[in-house]
C-alpha positions as CSV (number, residue, x, y, z in Angstrom):
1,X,175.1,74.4,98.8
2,X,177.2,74.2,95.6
3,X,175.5,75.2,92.7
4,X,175.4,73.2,89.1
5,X,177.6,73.8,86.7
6,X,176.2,76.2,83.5
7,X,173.8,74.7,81.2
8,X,174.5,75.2,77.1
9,X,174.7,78.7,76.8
10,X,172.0,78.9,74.0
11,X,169.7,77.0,76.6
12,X,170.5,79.0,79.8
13,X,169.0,82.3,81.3
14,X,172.3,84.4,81.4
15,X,170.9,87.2,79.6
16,X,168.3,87.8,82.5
17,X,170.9,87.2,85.0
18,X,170.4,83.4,85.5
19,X,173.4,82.0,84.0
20,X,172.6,78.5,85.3
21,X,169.1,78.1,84.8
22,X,167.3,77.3,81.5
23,X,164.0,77.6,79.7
24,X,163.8,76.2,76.2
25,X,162.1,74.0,74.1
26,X,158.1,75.3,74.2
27,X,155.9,75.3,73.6
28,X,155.5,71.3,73.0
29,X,158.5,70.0,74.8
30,X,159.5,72.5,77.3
31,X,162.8,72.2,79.9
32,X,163.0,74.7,82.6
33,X,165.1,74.8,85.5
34,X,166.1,77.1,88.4
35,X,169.5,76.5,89.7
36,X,171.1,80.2,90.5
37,X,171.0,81.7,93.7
38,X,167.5,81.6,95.4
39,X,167.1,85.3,95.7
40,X,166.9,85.4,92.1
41,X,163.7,83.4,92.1
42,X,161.8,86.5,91.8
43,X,163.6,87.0,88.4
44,X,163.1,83.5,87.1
45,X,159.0,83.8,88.0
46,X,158.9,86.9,86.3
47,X,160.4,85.3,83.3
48,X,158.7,82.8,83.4
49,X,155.2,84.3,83.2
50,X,156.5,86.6,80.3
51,X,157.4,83.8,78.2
52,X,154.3,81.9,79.3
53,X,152.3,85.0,78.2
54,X,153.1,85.1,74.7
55,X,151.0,81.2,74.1
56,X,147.5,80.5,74.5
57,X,146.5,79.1,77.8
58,X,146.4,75.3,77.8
59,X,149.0,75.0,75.4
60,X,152.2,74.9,77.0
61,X,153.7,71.3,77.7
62,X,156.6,71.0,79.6
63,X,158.6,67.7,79.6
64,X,160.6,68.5,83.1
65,X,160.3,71.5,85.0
66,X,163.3,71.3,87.8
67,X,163.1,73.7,90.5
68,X,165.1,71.3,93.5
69,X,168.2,72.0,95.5
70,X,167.7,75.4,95.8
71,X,165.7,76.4,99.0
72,X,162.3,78.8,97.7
73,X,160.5,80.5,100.1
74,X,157.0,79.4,100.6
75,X,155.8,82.6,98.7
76,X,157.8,81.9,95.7
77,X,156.2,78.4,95.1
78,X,152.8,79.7,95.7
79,X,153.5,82.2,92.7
80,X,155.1,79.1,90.8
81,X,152.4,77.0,90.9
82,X,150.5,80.0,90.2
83,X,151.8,80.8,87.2
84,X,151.2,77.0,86.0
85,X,147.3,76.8,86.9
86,X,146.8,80.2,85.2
87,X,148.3,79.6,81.9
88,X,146.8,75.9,82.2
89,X,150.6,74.5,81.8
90,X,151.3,70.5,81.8
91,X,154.7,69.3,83.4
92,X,155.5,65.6,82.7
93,X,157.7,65.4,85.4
94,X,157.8,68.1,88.1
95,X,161.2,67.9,89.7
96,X,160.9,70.0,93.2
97,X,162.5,68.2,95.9
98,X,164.7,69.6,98.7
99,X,163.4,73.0,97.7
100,X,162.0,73.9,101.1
101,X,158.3,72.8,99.9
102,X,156.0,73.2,102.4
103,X,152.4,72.2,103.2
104,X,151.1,75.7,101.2
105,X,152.8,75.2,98.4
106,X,151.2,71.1,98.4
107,X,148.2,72.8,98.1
108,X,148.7,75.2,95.4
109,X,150.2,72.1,94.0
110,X,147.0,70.8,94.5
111,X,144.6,73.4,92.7
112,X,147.1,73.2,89.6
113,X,146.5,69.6,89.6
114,X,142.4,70.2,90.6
115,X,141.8,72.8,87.6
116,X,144.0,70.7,84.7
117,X,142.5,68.2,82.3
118,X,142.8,64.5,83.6
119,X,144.9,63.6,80.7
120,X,147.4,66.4,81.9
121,X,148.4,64.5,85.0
122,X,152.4,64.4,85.4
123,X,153.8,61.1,85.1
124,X,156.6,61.7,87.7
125,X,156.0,64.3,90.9
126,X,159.8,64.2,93.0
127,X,158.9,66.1,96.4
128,X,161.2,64.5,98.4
129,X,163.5,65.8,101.3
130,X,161.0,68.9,101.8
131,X,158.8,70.2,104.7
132,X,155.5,68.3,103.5
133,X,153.6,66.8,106.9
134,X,150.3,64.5,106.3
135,X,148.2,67.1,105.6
136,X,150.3,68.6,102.2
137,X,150.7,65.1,101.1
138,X,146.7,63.9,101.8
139,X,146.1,66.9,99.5
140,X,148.5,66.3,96.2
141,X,147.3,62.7,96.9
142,X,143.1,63.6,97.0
143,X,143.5,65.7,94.1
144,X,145.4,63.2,91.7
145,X,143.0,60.6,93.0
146,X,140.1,62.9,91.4
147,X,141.8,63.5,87.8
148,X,142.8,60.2,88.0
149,X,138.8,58.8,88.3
150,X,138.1,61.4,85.3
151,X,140.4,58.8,83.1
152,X,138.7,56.7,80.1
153,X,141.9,54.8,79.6
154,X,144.6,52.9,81.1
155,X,147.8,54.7,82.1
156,X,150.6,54.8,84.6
157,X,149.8,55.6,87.7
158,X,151.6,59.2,88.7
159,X,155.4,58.4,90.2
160,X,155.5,60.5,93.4
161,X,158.6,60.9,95.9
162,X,157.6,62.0,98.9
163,X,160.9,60.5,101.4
164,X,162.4,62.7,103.7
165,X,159.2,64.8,104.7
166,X,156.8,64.3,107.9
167,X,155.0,61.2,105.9
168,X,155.9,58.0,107.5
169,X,155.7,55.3,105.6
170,X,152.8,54.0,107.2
171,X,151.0,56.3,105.6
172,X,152.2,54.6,102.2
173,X,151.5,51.6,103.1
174,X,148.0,52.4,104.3
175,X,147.4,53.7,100.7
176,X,148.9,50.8,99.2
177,X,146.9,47.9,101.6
178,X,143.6,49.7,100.6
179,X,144.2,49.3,96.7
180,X,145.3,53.2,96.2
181,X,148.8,52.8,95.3
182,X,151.3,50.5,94.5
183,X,155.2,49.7,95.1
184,X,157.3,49.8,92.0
185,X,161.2,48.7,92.5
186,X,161.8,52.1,90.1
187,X,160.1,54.4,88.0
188,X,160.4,52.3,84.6
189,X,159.3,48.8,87.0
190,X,156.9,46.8,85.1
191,X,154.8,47.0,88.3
192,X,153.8,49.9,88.0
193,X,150.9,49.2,85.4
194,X,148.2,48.7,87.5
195,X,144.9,50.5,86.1
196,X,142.9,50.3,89.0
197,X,145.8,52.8,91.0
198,X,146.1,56.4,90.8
199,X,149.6,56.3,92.6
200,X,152.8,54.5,92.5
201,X,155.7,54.9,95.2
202,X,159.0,53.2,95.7
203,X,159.6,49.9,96.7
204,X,161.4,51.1,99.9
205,X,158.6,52.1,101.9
206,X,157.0,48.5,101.8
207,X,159.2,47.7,104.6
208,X,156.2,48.3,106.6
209,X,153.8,46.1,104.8
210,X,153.2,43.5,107.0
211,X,152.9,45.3,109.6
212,X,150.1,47.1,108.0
213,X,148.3,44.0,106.8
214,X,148.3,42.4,110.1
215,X,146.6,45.3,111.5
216,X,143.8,45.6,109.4
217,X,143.3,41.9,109.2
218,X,143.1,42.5,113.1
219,X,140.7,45.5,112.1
220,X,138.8,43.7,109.5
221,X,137.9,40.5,112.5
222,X,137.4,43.1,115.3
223,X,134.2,44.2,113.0
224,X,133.3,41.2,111.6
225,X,130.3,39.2,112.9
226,X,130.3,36.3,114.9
227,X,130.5,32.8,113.0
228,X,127.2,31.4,112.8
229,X,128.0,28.4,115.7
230,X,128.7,31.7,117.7
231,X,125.4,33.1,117.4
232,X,122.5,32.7,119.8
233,X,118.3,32.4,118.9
234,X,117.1,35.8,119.0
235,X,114.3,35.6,122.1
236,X,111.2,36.9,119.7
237,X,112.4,34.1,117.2
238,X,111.7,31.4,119.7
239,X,108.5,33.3,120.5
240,X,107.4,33.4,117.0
241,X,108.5,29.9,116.0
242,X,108.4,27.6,119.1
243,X,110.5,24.5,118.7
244,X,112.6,25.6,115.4
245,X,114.8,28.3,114.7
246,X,113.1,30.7,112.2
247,X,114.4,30.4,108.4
248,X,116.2,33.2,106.5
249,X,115.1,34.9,103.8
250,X,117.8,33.3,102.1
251,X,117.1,29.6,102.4
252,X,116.1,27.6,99.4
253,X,113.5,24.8,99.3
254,X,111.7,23.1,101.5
255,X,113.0,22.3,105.4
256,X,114.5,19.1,105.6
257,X,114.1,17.6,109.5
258,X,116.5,14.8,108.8
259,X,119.2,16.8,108.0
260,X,121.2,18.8,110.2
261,X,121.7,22.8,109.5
262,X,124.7,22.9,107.2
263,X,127.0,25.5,108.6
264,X,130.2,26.7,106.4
């Protein structure tokens, strides 16, 4: 895999040995990115949690932490992720995809999400063209859902890339039918203000929508009721009230005889 070209020197990591990756701006509007060789990604955790160390916990906010293209081990992202629920760290837009992200690290991605403040949700999560299966992805999803329900105000709902991993997009579209999520043509679409949803995905993975809506409209009339004209006189009715069907609860006013049941 070929590796990025250095950053600004006075930006970069070269004196800890990571010429190409960077950590700069905290601790209100943070950049850090891991682009050097991923044995070194012991190195950049380490220098990480030193820098982290040095602020009060809860105060750190990074606008873009960028930790894709380089292959982690599963370890590695557990400590990352780590790092960021113990120092209480917020990351605008978390930048992990084709990293080798697995269903553990969606977890501990997960419990950094479940022990933040709801007003620290990232606004962008890229996870794409990683090892995440249903399971990782119903857990990043659950625990935005809960922060999201902790919310007083209107925001956007969280961007998340999740393409190229064992999600199909029927998944998607399942959380999208139901009123979950929404499809947003990019990032910056005006569709993606929608205050009732904690999620917003791309537009591409609506190619499945109608299928989805068919089958739970199929769903939704396999559970349904009979129509009324369907329905037969319950025996004990009869029994009780011989000669007239027995009126509901929810009838108003006096029977009329000369008028026929209206049905609707």
């Amino acid at each position: 895999m070929a590796l990025a070209s250095p950053p600004d020197p006075s930006r970069s990591l070269a004196a800890a040995g990571m010429p190409r990756s960077t950590l700069y701006g905290l601790p209100t509007r943070g950049e850090a990115s891991f682009k050097d060789e991923a044995w070194k990604a012991g190195q950049f955790l380490e220098k990480l949690r030193a820098v982290l160390s040095s602020y009060p916990p809860g105060s750190v906010v990074f606008s873009q932490v960028d930790v894709s293209k380089v292959i982690w081990s599963a370890s590695g992202l557990d400590v990352l992720f780590g790092i960021f629920r113990d120092r209480g760290v917020r990351v605008d837009r978390l930048r992990a995809f084709d990293c080798g992200l697995d269903d553990d690290a969606a977890r501990s991605i997960a419990a950094w999400l479940h022990g933040m403040s709801a007003t620290h949700l990232p606004s962008e999560m890229h996870l794409s063209h990683n090892r995440l299966t249903v399971a990782g992805f119903r857990a990043v999803v659950e625990a935005i859902e809960i922060k999201w329900a902790q919310l007083m105000g209107k925001r956007l709902p969280v961007w998340l890339r999740v393409e190229g991993n064992a999600v199909d997009d029927f998944n998607i579209c399942a959380l999208v039918a139901s009123g979950r999520a929404v499809l947003a043509a990019s990032c910056k679409a005006p569709e993606r203000w929608n205050g009732g949803a904690a999620l917003s995905f791309p537009a591409f993975h609506g190619k499945n929508m109608s299928q989805m809506d068919l089958e739970m409209h199929r769903q939704q009339r396999t559970q349904a009721p009979p129509p009324l004209h369907e329905q037969k006189l319950r025996p004990e009715a009869s029994a009780t009230y011989p000669g007239r069907s027995r009126r509901s609860k929810w009838d108003v006013g006096p029977a009329d005889r000369s008028r026929s049941p209206r049905r609707e």
